[in-house]
N, C-alpha and C positions, 0 to 999 in steps of 0.2 A: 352194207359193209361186207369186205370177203375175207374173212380171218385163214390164216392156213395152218397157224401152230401158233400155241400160248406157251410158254417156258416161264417159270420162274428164278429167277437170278439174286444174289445177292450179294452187296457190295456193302463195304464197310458195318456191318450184321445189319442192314437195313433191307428188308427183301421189297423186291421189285416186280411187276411183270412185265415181257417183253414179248408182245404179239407180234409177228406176222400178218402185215394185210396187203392186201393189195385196193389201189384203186387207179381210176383210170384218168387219161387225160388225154383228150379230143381222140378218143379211140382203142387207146393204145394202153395195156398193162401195164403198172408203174407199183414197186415194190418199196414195201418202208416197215420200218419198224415202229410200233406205237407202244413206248414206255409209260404207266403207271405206277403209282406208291399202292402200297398193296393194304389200300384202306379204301371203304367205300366212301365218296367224297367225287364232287365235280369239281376237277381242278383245271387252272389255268396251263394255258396248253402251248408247248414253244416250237411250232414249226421251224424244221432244219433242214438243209442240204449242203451239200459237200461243195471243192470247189473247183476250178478248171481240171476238167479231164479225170476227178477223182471219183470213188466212190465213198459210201458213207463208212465205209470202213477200215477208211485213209481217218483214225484218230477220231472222226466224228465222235462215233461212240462210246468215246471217252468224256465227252460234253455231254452226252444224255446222259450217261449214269450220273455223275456230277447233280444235273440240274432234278434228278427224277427221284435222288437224295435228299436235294431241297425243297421236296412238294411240290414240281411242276410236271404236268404230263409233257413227252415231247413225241412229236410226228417228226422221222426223221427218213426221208426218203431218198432213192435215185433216180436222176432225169429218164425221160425217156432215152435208151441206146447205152446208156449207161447202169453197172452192175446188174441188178439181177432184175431190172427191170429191162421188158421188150422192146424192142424197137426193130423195123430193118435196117436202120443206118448208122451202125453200132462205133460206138466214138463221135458220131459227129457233133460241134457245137456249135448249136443255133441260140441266139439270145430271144429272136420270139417264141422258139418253141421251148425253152426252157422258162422263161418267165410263165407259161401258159400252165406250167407244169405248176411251179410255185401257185398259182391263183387256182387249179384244181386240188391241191392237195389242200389248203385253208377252208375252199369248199366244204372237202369230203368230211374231216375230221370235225369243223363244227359242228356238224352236223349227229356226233359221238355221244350219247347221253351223259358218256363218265367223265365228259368235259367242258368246261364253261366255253360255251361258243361266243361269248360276250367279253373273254380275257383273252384274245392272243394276240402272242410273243412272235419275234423270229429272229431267227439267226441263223448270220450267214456269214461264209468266212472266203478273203480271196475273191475271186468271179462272183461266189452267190453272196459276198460282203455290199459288193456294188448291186445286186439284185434286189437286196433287200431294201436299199433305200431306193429302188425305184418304186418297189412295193408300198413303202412306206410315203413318197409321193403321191399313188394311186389311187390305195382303199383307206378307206377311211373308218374300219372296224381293227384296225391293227392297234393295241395298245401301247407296245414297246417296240424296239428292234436292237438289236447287235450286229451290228456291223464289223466283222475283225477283220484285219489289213485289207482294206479293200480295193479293189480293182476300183478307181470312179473319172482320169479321165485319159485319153489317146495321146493328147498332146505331151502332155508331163511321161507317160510311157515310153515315146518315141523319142525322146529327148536323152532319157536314161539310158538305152542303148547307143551303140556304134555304127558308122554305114556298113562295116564290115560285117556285124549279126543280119543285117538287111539284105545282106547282098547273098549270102550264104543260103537263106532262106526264099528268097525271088523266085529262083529255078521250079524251086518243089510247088510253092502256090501259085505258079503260073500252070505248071501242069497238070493241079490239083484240078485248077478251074475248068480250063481245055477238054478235062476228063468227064466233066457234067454233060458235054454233047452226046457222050453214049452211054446215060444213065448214072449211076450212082456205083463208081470204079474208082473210090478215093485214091491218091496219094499221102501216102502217111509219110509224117513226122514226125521224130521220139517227141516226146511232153515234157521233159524233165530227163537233164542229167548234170555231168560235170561239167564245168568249165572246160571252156575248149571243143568239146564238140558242139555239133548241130542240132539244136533241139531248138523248142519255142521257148522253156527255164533254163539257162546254165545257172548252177547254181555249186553249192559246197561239199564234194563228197558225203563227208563225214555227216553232216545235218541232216542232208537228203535222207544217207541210207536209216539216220535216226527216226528220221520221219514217219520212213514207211513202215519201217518194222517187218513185221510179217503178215502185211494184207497182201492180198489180191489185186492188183494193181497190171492194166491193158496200159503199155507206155507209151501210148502213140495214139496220134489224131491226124485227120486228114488236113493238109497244109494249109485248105485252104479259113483255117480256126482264126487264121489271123488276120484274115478281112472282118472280120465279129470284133476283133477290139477297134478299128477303123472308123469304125461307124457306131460306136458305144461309148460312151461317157456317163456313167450315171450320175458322177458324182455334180453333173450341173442338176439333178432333181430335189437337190438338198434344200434349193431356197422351194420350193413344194411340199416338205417334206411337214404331216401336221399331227406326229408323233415323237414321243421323248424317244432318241436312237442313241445309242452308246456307240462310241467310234474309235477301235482301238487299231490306234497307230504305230507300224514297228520303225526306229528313228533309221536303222541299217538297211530299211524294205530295197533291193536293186527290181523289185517286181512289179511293185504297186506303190512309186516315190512320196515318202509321207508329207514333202512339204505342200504338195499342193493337194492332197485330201485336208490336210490341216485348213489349209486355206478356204476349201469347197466346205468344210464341215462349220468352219466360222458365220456362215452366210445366215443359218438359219439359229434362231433361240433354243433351237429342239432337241440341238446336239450337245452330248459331252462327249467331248474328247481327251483320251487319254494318249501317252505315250510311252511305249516300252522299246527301251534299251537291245536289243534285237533287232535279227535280220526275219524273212516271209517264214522261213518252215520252222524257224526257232522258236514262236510261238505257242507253235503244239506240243512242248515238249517241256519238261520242266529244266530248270526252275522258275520258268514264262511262265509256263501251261497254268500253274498253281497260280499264281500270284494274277493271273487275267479270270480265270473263272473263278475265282470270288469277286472281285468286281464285277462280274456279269450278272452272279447269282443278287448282290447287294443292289446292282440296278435296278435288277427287276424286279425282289421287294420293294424298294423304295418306291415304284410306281403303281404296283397296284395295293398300299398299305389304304 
């Protein structure tokens, strides 16, 4: 393990610690933060990541202190190219090389003495919402998962849109692609704004800019991000799916349409699914934000009691 700085934090008079570590995935530096209860104890452990185009400090880490209050350690990292982890191809999103990320960070940290490598969690919210039940299809040491709004299928996606965000969008991901012939010369596309403009999110002023607050936030990806929902659907790996996952549905979602997660999350026994009154970003935020992580925290007592 490659620790870089241990900080102690504390939240609600409950103190915590918050390492810096780094570890690697097929090469490449990948930066996370791994939260403890500041009692010696091997606890169960909630691997995290952020979601389309974010970093972990787009609200994440508002869910690790939360969970790391309730006695879970969490590994809570950035893809490679994103946040403060390396990459040369900075913004890009790949779904194989970020799923590869997810199954190296699980690797690394079971491997933690100060945590039950025989108890892990994940969650993932958005893009790494659909992530994690692919995961949760996959391995078969995963105990729980949370899945919040999540991305799971193309169809239902494209549907929810107009030809006119399609047609807006064409230009840049044709020249995004074009631009692969002489190397890695993205065309970018903001990620997220208001309505009305061009971006891959229109979404609601006011929520958005609640959302972000004051992180650190690159607003742009290379156009071509949107051939990766194309050829993605996680949410058909739900009937694979051979862990208890919590499935939290927002009824408003324009980003990730709850009626057909509700429908993919029905397939398998393994799911609860819930639904909250909300749109995508309104979840992070309260009085969602409250009202969703204690039912996340209550899930995953109830599973590993």
């Amino acid at each position: 393990m490659m620790v870089n700085l241990s900080s102690v934090n504390n939240f609600g008079g409950t103190s915590f610690i918050r390492e810096d570590v780094d570890f690697y995935s097929e090469g490449t530096r990948c930066s996370a933060w791994l939260y403890l209860p500041k009692r010696e104890y091997k606890y169960p452990i909630i691997v995290m990541a952020h979601g389309l185009g974010g970093t972990r400090e787009l609200r994440l880490y508002e869910y690790a202190e939360r969970f790391v209050k309730a006695g879970y350690a969490c590994f809570l990292f950035d893809y490679r190219n994103f946040g403060a982890s390396d990459g040369n191809k900075r913004q890009l999103i790949n779904v194989r090389m970020q799923l590869e990320d997810w199954n190296n960070a699980i690797e690394f940290i079971k491997r933690d003495n100060r945590v039950d490598g025989e108890k892990i969690l994940l969650f993932g919210t958005s893009f790494s919402g659909g992530h994690v039940i692919w995961l949760s299809a996959h391995r078969d040491d995963i105990k729980g998962a949370v899945a919040q709004c999540p991305y799971t299928d193309t169809k239902a996606t494209i549907k929810a849109v107009s030809i006119h965000y399609v047609l807006k969008k064409a230009p840049f991901v044709i020249a995004d692609v074009l631009s692969c012939i002489t190397g890695y010369h993205p065309v970018m596309l903001k990620l997220s704004t208001y309505k009305g403009e061009n971006a891959l999110m229109e979404t609601d002023e006011e929520t958005f800019k609640r959302f972000i607050g004051d992180a650190r936030f690159i607003n742009e990806v290379p156009a071509r991000t949107l051939l990766e929902f194309v050829k993605y659907s996680p949410g058909k790996y739900f009937k694979k799916v051979k862990n208890p996952i919590y499935v939290a549905v927002c009824t408003k979602d324009e980003l990730a349409p709850s009626e057909k997660t509700i429908q993919l999350a029905g397939i398998t026994n393994y799911a609860t699914c819930k639904q909250y009154n909300c749109g995508h970003f309104e979840i992070y935020i309260n009085p969602y934000f409250e009202e969703a992580i204690n039912d996340y925290i209550n899930f995953y007592n109830q599973i590993l009691k």
